[in-house]
C-alpha positions in Angstrom: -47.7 12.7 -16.0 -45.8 13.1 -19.7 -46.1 16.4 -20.9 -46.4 16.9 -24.6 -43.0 17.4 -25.3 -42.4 14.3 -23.4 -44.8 12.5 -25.1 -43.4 13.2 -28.9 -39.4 12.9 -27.6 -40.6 9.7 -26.6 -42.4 8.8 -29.3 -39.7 10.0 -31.7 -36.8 8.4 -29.9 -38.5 4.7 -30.3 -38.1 5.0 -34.1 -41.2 4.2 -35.2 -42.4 3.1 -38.6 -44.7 5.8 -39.8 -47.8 4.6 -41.9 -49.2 7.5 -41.1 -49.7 11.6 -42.2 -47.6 14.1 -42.5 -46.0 12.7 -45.6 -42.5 13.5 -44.7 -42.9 11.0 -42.2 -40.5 12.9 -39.5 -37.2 14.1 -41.8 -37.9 17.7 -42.2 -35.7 20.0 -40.4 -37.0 23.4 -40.4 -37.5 25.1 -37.0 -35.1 28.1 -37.5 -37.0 29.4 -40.2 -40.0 29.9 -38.3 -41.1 33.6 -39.1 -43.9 35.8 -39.0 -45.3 38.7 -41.6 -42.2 41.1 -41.3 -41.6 43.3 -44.5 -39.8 41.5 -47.6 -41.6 38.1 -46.7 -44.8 39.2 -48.2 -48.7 38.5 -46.2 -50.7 34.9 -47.2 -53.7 36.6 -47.4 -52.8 39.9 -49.2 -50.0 38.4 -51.8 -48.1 40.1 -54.1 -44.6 39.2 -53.9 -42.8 35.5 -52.9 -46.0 34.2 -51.9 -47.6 35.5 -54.8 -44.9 34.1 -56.8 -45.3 30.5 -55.3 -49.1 30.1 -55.9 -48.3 31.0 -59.3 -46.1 27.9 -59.4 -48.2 25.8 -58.0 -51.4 26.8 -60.8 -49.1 26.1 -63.6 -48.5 23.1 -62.2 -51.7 21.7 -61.8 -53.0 24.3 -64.6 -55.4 25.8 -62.7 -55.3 29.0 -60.0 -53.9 28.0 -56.7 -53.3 29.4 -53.6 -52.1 28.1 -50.5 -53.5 27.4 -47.0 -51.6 26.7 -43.6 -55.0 25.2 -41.7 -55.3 22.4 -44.0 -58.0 21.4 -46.2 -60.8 22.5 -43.3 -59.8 26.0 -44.0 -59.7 25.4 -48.1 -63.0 23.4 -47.4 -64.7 26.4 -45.1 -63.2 28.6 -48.1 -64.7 26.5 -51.2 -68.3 27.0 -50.1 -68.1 30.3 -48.5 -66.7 31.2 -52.2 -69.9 29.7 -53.5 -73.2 30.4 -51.7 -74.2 32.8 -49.7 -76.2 32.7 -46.3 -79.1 30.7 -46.9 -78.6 29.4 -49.9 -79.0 25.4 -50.9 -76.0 23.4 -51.6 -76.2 19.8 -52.6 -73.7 17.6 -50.3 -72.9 13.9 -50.3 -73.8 12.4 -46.8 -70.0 11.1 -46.3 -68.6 14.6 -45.4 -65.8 16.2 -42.9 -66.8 17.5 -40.1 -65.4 20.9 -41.2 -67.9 21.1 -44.2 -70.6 20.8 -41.6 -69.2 23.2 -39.9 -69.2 25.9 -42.8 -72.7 25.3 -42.9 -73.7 26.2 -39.9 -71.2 29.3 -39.7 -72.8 30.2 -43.6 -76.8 29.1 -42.3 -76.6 27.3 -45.6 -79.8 25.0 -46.7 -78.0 21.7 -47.0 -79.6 19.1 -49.2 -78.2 15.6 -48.3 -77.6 12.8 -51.1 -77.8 9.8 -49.0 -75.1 7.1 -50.1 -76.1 3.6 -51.2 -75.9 0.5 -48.6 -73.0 -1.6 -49.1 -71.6 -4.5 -47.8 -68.1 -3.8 -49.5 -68.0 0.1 -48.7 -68.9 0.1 -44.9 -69.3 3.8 -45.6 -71.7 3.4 -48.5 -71.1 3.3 -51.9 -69.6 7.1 -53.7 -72.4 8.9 -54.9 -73.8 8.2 -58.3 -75.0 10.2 -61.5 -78.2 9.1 -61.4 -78.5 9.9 -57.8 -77.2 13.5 -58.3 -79.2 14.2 -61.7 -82.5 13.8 -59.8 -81.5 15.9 -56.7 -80.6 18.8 -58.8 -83.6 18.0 -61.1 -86.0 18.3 -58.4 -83.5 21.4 -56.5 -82.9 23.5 -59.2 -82.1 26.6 -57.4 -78.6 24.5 -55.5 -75.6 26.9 -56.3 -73.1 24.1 -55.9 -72.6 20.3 -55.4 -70.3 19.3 -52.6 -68.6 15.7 -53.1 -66.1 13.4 -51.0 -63.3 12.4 -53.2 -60.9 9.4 -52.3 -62.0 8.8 -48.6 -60.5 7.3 -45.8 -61.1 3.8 -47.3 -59.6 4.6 -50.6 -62.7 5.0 -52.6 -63.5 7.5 -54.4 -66.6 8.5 -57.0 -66.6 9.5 -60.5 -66.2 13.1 -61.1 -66.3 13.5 -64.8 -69.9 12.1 -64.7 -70.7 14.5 -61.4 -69.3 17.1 -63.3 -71.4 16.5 -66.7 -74.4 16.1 -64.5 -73.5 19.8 -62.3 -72.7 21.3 -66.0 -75.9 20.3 -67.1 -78.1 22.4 -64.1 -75.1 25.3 -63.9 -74.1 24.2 -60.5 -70.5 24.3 -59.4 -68.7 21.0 -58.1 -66.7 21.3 -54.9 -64.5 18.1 -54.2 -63.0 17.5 -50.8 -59.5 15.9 -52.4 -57.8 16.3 -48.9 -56.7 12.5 -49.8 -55.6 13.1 -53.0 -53.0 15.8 -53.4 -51.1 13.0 -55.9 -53.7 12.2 -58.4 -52.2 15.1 -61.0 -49.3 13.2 -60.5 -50.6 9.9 -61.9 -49.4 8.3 -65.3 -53.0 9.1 -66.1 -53.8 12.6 -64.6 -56.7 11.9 -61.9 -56.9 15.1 -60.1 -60.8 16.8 -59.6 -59.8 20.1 -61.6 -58.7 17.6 -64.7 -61.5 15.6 -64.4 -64.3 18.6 -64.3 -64.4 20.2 -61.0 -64.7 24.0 -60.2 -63.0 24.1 -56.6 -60.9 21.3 -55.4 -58.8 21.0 -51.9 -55.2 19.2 -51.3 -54.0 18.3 -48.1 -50.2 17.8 -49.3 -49.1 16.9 -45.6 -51.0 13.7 -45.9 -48.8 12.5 -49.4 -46.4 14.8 -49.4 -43.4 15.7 -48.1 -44.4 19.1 -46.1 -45.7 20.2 -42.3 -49.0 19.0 -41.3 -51.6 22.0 -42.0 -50.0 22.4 -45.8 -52.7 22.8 -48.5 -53.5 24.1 -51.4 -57.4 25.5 -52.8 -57.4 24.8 -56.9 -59.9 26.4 -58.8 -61.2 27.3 -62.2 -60.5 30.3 -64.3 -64.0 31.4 -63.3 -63.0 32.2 -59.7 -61.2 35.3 -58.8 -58.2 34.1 -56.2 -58.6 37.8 -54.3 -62.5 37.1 -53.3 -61.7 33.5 -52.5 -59.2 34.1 -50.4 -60.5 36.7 -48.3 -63.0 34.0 -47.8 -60.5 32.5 -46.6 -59.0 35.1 -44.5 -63.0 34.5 -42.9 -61.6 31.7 -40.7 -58.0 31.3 -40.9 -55.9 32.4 -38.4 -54.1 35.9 -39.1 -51.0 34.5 -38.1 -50.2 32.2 -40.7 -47.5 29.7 -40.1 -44.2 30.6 -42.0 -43.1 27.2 -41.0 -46.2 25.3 -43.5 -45.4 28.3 -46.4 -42.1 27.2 -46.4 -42.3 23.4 -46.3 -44.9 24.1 -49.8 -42.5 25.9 -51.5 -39.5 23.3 -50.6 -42.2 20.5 -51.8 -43.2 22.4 -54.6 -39.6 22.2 -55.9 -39.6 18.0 -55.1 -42.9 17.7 -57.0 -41.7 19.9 -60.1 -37.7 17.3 -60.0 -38.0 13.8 -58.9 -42.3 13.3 -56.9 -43.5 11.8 -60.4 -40.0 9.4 -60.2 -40.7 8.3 -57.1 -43.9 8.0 -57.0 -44.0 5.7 -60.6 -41.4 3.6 -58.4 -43.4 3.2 -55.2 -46.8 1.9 -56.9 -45.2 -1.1 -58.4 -44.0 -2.0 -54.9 -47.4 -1.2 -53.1 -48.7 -3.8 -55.5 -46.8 -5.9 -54.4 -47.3 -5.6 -51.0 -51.1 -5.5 -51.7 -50.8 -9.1 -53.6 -48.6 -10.8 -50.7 -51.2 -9.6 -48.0 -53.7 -10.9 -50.2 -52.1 -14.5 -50.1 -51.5 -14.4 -46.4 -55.1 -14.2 -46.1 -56.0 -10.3 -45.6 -58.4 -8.5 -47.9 -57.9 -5.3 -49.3 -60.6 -2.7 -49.0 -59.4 -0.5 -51.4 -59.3 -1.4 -54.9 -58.7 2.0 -56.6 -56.3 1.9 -59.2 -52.6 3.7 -58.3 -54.4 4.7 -54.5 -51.1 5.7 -51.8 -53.8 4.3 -49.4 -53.5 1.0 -48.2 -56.4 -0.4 -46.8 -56.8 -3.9 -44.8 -58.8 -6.4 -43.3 -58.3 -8.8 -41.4 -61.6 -10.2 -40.1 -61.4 -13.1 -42.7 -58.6 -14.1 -40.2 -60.3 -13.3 -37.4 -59.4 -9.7 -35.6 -61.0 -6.5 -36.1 -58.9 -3.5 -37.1 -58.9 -2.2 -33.3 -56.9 -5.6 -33.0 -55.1 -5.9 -35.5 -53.9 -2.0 -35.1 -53.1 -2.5 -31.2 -50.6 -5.7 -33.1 -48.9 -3.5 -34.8 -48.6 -0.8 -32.7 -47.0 -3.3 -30.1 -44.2 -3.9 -33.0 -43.5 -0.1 -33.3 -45.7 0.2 -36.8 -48.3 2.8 -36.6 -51.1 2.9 -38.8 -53.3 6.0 -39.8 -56.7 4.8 -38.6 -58.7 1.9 -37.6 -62.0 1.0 -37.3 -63.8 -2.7 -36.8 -63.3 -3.6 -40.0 -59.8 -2.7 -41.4 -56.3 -0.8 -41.1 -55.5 2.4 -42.8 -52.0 3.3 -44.1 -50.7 6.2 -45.8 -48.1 5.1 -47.6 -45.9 7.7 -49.6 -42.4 7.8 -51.3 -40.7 8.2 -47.6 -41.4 5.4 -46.7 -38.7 2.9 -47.2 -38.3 -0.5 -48.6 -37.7 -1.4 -45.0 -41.0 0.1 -43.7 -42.7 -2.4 -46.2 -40.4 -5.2 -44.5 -40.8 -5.3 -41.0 -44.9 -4.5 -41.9 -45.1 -7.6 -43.9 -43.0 -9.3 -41.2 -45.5 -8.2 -38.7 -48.5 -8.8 -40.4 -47.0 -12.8 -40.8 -47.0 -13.3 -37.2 -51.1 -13.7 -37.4 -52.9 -16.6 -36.6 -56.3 -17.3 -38.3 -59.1 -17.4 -35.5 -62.5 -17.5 -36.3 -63.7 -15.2 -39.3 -66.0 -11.8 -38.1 -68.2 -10.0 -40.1 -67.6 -6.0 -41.6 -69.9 -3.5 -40.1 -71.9 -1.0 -42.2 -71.7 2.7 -41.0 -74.0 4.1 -43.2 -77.4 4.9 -42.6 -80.3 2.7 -44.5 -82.6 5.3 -43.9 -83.1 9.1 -44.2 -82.9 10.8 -41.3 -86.1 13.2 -39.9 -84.9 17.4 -39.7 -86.6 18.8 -36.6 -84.5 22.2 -37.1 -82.4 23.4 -39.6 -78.3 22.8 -38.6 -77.6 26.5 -37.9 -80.2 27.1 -34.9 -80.0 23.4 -33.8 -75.6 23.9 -33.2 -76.2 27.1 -31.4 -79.0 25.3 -28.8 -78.3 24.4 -25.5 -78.2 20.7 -25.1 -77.1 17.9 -22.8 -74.8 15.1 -23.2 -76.6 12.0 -23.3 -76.0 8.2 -22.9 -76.1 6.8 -26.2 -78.8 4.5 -25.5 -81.0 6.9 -23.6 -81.1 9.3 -27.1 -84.2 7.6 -29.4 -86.3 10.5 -30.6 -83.9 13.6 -29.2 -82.8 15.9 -31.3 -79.3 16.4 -32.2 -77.8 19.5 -31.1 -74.6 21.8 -30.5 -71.7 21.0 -32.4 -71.5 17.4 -34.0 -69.3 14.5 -31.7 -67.3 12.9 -34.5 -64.0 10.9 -33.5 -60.7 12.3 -35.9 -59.8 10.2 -37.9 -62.3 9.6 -40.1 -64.1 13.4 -38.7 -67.5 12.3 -40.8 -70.7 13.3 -38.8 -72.8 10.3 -38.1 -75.8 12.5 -37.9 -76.3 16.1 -37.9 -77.3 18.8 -36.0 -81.7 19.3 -35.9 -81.7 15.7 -37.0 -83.7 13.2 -35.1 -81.9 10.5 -33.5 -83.3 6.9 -34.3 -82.3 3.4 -33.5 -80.3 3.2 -36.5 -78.1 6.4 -35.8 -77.7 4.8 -31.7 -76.2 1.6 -33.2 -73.7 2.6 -35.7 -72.7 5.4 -32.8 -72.2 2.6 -30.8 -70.7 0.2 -33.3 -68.2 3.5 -34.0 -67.7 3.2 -30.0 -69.3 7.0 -29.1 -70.7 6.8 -25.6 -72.3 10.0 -25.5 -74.6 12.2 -28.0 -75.1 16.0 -27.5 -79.1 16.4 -27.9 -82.5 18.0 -27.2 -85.8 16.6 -26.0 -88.4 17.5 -28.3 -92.3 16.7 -28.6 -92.7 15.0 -31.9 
């Protein structure tokens, strides 16, 4: 049996082509500087000196306040709405969430209300929340501290926040955007980053399009928020040994993003054009049709395989992919990524032959699930895993069962399992459900 060091050695050693997060996609060299909090190296969660000095960087680069997390955007996320509600409180929260905003919740005992997203054939995970959807959820729950949105998800869509923001404006609630995804949008020939655009608290994950150690992010906020009191709401759930290793591959990016990241990046869209319009004449579809997006999103069920397929094809060839699902391909593409990488992709990609042509599968939910208990007291029952098929009527209990990627809770805790929720668990390929029998 491979240990784990066997396992990445070997993985490492084949060379792969990386479509895939961290950004630096494997030429970062920085194991001797792993350190701990020892005195002239300042504390992450008590800042006054380098670290200090580095968030302060990074806010006058995105003009906002900044500061820094090592646990990703889950601990920027868990930080946002801690920062924003208290225990108890209502927060308005698109349905197409991370599973560590759920998590949050139940830690906080917030009162979630849930703005369901619209059925699509075209976005298999519902359409990105509109105004008018959010203007008559805060109309009707006017005492919501905060909106919590999904910015560009895993399919490269993403909603628009200067309308969200108008319509949170208008009711005095704040807008928290998961941008995990979009770290490069201030970066943009036309700035498309949340905080520009209207928000109050925004996350970046820059391991996923930048150049720095997986866990890197950074929580930008407002001028209303006072960095001390959100970051000891950070300190809530973060570790209190905070990776040296992360704090020092931000700063080192922080200095590529302030020189040559705009550069590069204005040369790299041109050519993932390009690649998008080649695919598109060897008979692929592109799911994501954002403007300027680093993701690139495929299908290739007008030629006949599912993603599962089509990724296990490339994977074969040494190409590995972000995520997959039935219905498409993921890649994170970022300026590391070499002409070469686009090459022996294409290359691959060629060697399909059309078969038969499949159909997408939806996984959103048509219908509004039932609350039996509210998501707090349901994660903390006892429950038993059950067969997927066995689980019409349960309730949904402990902590949610999502797969990573895409981490987005198919249904939540105290909800009522239905026929819908058993197919699209089964379509995602879940095989078991933790739940409670209840007398409805």
């Amino acid at each position: 049996m491979k240990t784990l060091f066997d396992a990445i050695k070997s993985y490492i050693e084949s060379q792969p082509i990386r479509f895939h997060v961290p950004g630096h996609k494997g030429k970062l060299k920085l194991e001797k500087y792993d350190l701990t909090e020892i005195p002239k190296l300042d504390s992450l969660y008590s800042s006054c000196n380098c670290i200090k000095n580095l968030e302060t960087e990074i806010g006058e680069l995105y003009e906002c306040k900044s500061i820094i997390s090592v646990g990703g955007s889950t601990l920027c996320i868990q930080a946002m709405i801690a920062s924003s509600l208290k225990p108890g409180e209502k927060i308005v929260i698109d349905r197409h969430i991370h599973i560590s905003v759920l998590n949050a919740l139940i830690l906080l005992n917030a009162d979630p209300i849930w703005v369901y997203r619209k059925h699509s054939t075209q976005a298999p995970f519902g359409q990105p929340i509109e105004e008018k959807q959010l203007d008559l959820t805060l109309k009707t729950n006017k005492d919501a501290k905060c909106v919590f949105i999904t910015g560009e998800d895993y399919y490269g869509m993403a909603p628009n926040i200067p309308a969200l923001a108008g319509v949170c404006k208008k009711y005095g609630a704040k807008l928290l955007v998961d941008n995990a995804h979009g770290a490069y949008l201030k970066f943009l020939p036309k700035n498309k980053h949340p905080i520009h655009l209207g928000a109050d608290l925004c996350c970046d994950s820059w391991h996923k399009t930048f150049p720095a150690l997986t866990g890197a992010a950074v929580l930008n906020m407002t001028e209303q928020f006072n960095e001390n009191y959100v970051k000891q709401r950070m300190q809530m759930f973060g570790s209190s040994s905070p990776s040296y290793l992360t704090m020092l591959s931000i700063d080192r990016c922080l200095a590529y993003l302030k020189s040559n990241f705009s550069r590069d990046l204005s040369v790299l869209l041109p050519k993932l054009t390009q690649l998008k319009n080649k695919l598109i004449k060897l008979g692929f579809e592109i799911l994501n049709c954002e403007e300027n997006s680093l993701k690139l999103t495929i299908s290739s069920l007008n030629l006949g395989l599912t993603g599962f397929e089509l990724a296990a094809h490339l994977t074969n060839r040494n190409i590995h992919s972000e995520y997959c699902d039935h219905n498409c391909v993921v890649f994170m593409v970022g300026p590391q990524n070499s002409p070469e990488d686009f090459c022996r992709l294409t290359e691959a990609l060629k060697e399909i032959k059309p078969k038969i042509a499949q159909t997408k599968v939806n996984y959103s939910l048509r219908q509004k699930l039932v609350s039996q208990e509210k998501i707090s007291a349901a994660s903390f029952m006892n429950f038993t895993p059950t067969l997927i098929e066995e689980s019409e009527k349960m309730m949904a209990a402990g902590p949610a069962v999502v797969m990573c990627p895409p981490c987005v809770p198919i249904i939540m805790p105290g909800e009522i399992v239905t026929q819908e929720v058993i197919h699209v668990l089964k379509v995602c390929k879940y095989k078991l459900i933790n739940a409670w029998r209840v007398n409805l």
